[in-house]
Each structure stands twice: as structure tokens, then as C-alpha cells.
C-alpha positions as CSV (number, residue, x, y, z in Angstrom):
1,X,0.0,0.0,0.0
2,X,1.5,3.4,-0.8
3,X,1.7,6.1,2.1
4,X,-0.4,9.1,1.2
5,X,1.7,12.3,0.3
6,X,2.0,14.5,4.2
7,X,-1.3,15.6,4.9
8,X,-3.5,13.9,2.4
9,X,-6.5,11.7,3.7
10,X,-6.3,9.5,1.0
11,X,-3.5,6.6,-0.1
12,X,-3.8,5.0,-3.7
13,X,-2.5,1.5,-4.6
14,X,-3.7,0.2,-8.0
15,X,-2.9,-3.6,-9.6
16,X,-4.9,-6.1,-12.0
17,X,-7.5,-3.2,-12.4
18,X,-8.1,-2.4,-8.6
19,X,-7.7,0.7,-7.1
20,X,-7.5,0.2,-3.0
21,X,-7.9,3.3,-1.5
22,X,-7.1,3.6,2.0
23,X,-9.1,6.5,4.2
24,X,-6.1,8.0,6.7
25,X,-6.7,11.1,7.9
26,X,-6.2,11.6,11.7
27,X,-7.2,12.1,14.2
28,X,-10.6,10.8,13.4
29,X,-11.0,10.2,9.7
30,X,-13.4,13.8,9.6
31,X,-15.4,14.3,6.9
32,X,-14.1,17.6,6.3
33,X,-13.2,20.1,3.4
34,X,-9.8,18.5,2.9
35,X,-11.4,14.7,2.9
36,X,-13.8,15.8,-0.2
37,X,-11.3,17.5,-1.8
38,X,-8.4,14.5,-1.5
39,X,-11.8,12.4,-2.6
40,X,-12.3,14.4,-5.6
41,X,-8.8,14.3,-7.1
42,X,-8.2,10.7,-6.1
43,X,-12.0,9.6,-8.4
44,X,-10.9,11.7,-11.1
45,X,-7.7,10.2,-11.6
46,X,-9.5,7.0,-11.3
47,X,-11.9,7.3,-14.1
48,X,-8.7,9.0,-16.1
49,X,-6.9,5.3,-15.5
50,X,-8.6,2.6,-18.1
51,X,-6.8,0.1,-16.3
52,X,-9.1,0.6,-13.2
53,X,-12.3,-1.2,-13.2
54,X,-13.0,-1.1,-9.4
55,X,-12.4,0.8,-6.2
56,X,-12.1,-0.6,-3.1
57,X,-12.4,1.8,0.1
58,X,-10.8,0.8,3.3
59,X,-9.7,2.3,6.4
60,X,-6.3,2.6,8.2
61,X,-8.3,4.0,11.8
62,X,-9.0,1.5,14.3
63,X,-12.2,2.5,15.7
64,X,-13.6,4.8,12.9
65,X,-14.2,4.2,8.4
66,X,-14.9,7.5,8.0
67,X,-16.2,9.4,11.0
68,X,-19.6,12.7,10.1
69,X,-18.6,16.2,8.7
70,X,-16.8,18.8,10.8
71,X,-19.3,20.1,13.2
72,X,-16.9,22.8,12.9
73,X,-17.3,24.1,10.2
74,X,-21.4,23.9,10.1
75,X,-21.0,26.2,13.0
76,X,-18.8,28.6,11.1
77,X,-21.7,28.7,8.3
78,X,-22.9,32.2,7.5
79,X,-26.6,32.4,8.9
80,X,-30.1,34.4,7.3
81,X,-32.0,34.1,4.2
82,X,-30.8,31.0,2.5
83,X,-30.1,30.9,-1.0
84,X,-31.5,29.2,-4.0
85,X,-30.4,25.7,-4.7
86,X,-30.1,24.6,-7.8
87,X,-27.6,21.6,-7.3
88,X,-26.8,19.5,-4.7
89,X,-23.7,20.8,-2.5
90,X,-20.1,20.1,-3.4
91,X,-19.8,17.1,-0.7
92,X,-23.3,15.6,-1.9
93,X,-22.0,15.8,-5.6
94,X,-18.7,13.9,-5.0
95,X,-20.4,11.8,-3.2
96,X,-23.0,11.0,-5.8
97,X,-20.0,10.2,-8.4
98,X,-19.1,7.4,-6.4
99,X,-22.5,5.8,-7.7
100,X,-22.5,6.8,-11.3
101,X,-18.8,6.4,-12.0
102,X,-17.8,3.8,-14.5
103,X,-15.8,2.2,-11.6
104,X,-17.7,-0.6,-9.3
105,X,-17.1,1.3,-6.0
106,X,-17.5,-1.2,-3.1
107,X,-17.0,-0.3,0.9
108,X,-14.6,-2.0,3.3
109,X,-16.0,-1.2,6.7
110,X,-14.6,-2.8,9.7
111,X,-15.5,0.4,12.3
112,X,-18.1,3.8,12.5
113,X,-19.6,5.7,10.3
114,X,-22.1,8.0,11.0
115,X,-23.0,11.7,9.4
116,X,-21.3,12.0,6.5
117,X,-19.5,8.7,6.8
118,X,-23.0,7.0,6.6
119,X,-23.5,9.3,3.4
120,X,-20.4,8.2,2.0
121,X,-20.8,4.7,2.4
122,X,-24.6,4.9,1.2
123,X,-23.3,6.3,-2.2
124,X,-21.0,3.3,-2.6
125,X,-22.4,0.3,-4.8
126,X,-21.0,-2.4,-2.4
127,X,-20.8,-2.2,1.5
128,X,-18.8,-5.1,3.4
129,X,-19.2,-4.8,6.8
130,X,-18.1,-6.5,10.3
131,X,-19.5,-7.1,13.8
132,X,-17.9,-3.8,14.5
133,X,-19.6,-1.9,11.7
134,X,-21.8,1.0,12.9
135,X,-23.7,3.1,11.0
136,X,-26.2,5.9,12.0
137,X,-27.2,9.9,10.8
138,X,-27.4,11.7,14.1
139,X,-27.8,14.9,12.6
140,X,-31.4,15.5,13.8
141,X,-29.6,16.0,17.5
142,X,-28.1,18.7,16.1
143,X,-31.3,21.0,14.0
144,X,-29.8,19.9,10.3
145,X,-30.2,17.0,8.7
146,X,-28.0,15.1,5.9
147,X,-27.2,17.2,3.9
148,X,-24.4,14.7,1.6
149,X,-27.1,12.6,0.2
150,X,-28.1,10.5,3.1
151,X,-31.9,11.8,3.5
152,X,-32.5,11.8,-0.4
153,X,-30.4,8.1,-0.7
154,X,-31.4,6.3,2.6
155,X,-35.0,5.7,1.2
156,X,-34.1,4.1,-2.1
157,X,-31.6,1.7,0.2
158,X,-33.9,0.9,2.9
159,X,-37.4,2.0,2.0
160,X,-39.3,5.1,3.3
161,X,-40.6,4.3,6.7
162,X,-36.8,2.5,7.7
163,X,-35.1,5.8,6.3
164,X,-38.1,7.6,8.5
165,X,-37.1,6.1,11.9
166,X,-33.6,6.4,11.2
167,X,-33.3,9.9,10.2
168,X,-35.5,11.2,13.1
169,X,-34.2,9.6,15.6
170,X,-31.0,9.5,15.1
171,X,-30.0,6.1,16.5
172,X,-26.8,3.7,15.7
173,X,-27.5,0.6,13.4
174,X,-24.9,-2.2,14.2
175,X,-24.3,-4.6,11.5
176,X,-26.8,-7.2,11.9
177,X,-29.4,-4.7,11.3
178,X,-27.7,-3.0,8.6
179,X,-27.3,-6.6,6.8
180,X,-30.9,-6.7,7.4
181,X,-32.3,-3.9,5.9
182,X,-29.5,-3.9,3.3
183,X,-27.3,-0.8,4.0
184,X,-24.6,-3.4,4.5
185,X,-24.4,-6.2,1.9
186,X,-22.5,-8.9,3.7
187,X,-20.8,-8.9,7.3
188,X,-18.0,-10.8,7.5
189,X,-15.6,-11.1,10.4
190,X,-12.8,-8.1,11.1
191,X,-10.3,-9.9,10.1
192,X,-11.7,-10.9,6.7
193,X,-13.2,-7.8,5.5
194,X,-10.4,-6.5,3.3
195,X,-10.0,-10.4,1.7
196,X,-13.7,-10.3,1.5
197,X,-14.2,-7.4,-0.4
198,X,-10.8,-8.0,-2.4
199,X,-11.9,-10.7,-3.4
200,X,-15.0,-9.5,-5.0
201,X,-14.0,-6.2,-6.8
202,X,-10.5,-9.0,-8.4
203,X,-13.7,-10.6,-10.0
204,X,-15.2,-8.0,-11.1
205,X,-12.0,-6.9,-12.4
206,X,-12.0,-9.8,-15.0
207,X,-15.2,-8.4,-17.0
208,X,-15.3,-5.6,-19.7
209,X,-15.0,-2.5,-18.9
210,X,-17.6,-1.4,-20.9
211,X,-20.1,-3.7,-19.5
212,X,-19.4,-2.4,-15.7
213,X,-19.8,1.0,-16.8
214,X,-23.2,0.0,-18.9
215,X,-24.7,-2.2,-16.3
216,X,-24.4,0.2,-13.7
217,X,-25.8,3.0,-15.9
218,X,-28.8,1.4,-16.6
219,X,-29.4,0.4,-13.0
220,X,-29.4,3.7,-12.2
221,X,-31.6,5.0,-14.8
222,X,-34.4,2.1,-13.8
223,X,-34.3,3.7,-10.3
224,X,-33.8,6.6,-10.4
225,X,-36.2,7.2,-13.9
226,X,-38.5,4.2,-14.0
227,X,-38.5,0.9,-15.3
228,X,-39.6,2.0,-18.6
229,X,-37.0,3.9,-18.9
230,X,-34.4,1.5,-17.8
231,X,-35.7,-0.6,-20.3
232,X,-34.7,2.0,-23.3
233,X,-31.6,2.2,-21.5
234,X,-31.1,-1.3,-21.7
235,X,-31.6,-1.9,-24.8
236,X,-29.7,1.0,-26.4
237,X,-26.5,-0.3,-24.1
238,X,-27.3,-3.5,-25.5
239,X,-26.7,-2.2,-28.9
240,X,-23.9,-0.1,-28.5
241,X,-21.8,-3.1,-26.5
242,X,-22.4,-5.4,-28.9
243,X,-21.2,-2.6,-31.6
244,X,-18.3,-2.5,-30.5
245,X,-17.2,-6.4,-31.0
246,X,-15.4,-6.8,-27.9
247,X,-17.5,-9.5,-26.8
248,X,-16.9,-12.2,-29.5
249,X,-13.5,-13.4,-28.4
250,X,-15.5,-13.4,-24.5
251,X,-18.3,-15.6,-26.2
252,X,-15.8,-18.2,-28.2
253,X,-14.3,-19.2,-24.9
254,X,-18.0,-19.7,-23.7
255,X,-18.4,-21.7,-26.7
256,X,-14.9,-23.5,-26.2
257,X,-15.3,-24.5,-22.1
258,X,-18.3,-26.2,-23.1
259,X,-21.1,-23.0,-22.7
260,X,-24.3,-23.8,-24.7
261,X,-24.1,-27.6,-23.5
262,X,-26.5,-29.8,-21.3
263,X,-23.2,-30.9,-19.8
264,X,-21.4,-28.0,-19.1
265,X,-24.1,-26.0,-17.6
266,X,-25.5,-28.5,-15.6
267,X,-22.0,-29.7,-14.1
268,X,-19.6,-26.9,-14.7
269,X,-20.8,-23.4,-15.2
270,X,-18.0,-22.0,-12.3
271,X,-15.9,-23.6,-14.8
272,X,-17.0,-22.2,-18.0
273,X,-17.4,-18.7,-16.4
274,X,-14.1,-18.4,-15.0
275,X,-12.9,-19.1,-18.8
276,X,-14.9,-16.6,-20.0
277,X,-13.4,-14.1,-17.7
278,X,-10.3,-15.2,-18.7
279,X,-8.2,-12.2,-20.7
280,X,-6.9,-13.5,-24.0
């Protein structure tokens, strides 16, 4: 893993198209103005890199993933007549490119996160968690409320009346829970988190680029836009991978393992997939 330069939150390793990026930024992993900036440089030169397919978040604290956004600094926010919003804030909109990215962004959690670590992680398109994992938006304590996604995104994870008792009163979730409701997507223990999720974005790693990108695009669309939109979304990324012809050297080593077969898809499908993943 590579040491981040002095006073950057954020350390980058990359190989066989993962990016590991590890969250150190002391003394307790803030969400603050220099996290979302470190954030912001570190995705663009992610989605600059073609050899990066997925990012995998982790954390080099003990006790905290990513901790909620300087209180600080809310306090040192000019007060009277708010202004017109037009777009989402600067921390909300970084946050949102971690789910519309080409990358598969997936969350190694083995600690807190609450505020704006909550957010962060609820942005992510995989969470793996651990006993330890604790999530929670206490910001209702305080007269705000999320304001980095996490009351517009917590319904579409969990549903309305979940994100309803969670938002208002501000409670801790601990893993079990979370796996429950789906804010966390596997818990796993401590010590296997970072194999864990690994594990999963070096498979992912092995398909097309293109198709990661496509597949999570329309995903997105069908949620956020409706399944008949999704559906034109589909179809026209269909179209536009298959244009491209990078799939028929993927679907003759289908062919070749033995895809298409009684046999092989009865017996040896983990088989035949791995060879289609195969680079050649």
C-alpha cells in the first residue's frame, strides 16, 4: 500500500484493475473540506486510468471508516436568508459520483460511520461490513439533517418508513441490522473484511469494462427514472456493446469451455465462467 503524500486523507494502490484506496486522515478520519477535496482528485484520476475497473475503500483507523462532517465548520456557516439551490452541494455531488462512476465502487467497513460517513458509504455500490460496523445519521440532535445525500439516498436503500425512523431519531444501526435492511451487503468477520471485499472487486475486475460502466448505468436509470426507462436504457446499451465487438472473443471461450451444452451447464458453469473471464 502506498503512504499518502503529508497531509492527504487519501492513499492509492492500484494492480490487476483495482484501485485500493485507503481512508487516513487523523485524528478521526473527519469528513471535512480537505477529505472531499483528497476524494475528488483521487476519483478523477480514477476514471482518467482505463486500467481501473474497481475501487475498493478501506480504512487505516481502528475505531472509525470515516467518522460525520466537521461540526466545525457547520457552525462557522454564514446564517439568514438562505439561498436558492439549484444543485446539490459540493460534498453531496462527489459523493453521488461514487455511484454513477464507470468504476464498481465497493466499501470495506470494519468500524463507525455516521454523518457524512454514513452518506459516503450509502453512495458506494457495495458495502462489506463486520461485527464492529456501525452506521447511524445523528444529525437530527443537532437541527440539520444530511445534507451529503443520506436523506434523499437512505429511502431508495432501505425503504421510506426505515429511512423515516432512522433519520428522526438518530440512532446507531450495528451490523446485523444493517445486513438486514441492506445498508450493509455482507458482514463478514474483522479480520476478513479486506479479503472479503478484495476478493470480489478481483472478479469484477476480469469483465469488460464497458459492461461495468453500462450495467451500472442502466441500473441507475431504472431507479432513479422508472422501469420504462431502464428498459430503453437497456436496450440502447445492448446495442452499443455489442457494436463495438469486444464480446466475441468473451463468447468463443463460452463456446470452447463447453457453454451452450447440457453438460457443461448442468456440471460446470463455475468452470466455463471463469474461462470466460479469462483475458486472452
Amino acid at each position: 500500500m502506498t503512504d499518502p503524500s503529508p497531509g492527504e486523507p487519501l492513499a492509492v494502490a492500484t494492480a490487476s484493475g483495482v484501485a485500493v484506496v485507503t481512508i487516513d486522515h487523523p485524528p478521526t478520519n473527519l469528513v471535512d473540506g480537505a477529505f472531499i477535496g483528497a476524494l475528488m482528485r483521487v476519483l478523477g484520476e480514477l476514471e482518467d486510468d482505463d486500467t481501473v475497473k474497481v475501487a475498493v475503500f478501506e480504512s487505516a483507523d481502528p475505531d472509525f471508516f470515516l467518522m460525520h462532517g466537521d461540526v466545525d465548520g457547520i457552525l462557522a456557516m454564514p446564517q439568514g436568508e438562505a439561498p436558492v439551490v439549484v444543485e446539490p452541494n459540493v460534498a453531496a455531488a462527489t459523493f453521488q459520483r461514487l455511484s454513477t462512476c464507470r468504476l464498481l465502487t465497493i466499501g470495506a467497513i470494519d468500524g463507525a460511520a455516521r454523518g457524512g460517513g454514513a452518506e459516503f458509504l450509502l453512495a458506494l455500490d457495495v458495502r462489506i461490513g463486520s461485527p464492529r460496523t456501525v452506521v447511524g445519521q445523528p444529525e437530527v440532535a443537532m437541527g440539520i439533517l444530511p445534507g451529503a445525500g443520506g436523506t434523499a439516498r437512505l429511502p431508495h436503500v432501505v425503504g421510506r418508513s426505515r429511512a423515516l425512523d432512522l433519520l428522526l431519531t438518530g440512532r446507531d444501526i450495528d451490523a446485523a441490522e444493517a445486513l438486514e435492511m441492506g445498508w450493509l451487503d455482507a458482514v463478514v468477520p474483522s479480520a476478513q473484511v479486506r479479503e472479503y471485499a478484495l476478493a470480489q472487486a478481483v472478479k469484477v475486475a476480469t469483465m469488460p469494462a464497458a459492461s461495468i460502466a453500462s450495467i451500472k448505468h442502466v441500473v441507475n436509470t431504472s431507479l432513479q427514472r422508472g422501469l420504462a426507462a431502464g428498459l430503453v436504457a437497456e436496450t440502447d446499451a445492448f446495442g452499443q456493446l455489442v457494436s463495438f465487438g469486444s464480446h466475441e472473443a468473451r463468447m468463443r471461450r463460452f463456446l470452447a469451455a463447453g457453454g451452450q451444452t447440457r453438460e457443461g451447464e448442468t456440471t460446470r458453469m463455475d468452470e466455463i465462467m471463469t474461462a470466460t473471464s479469462e483475458e486472452g
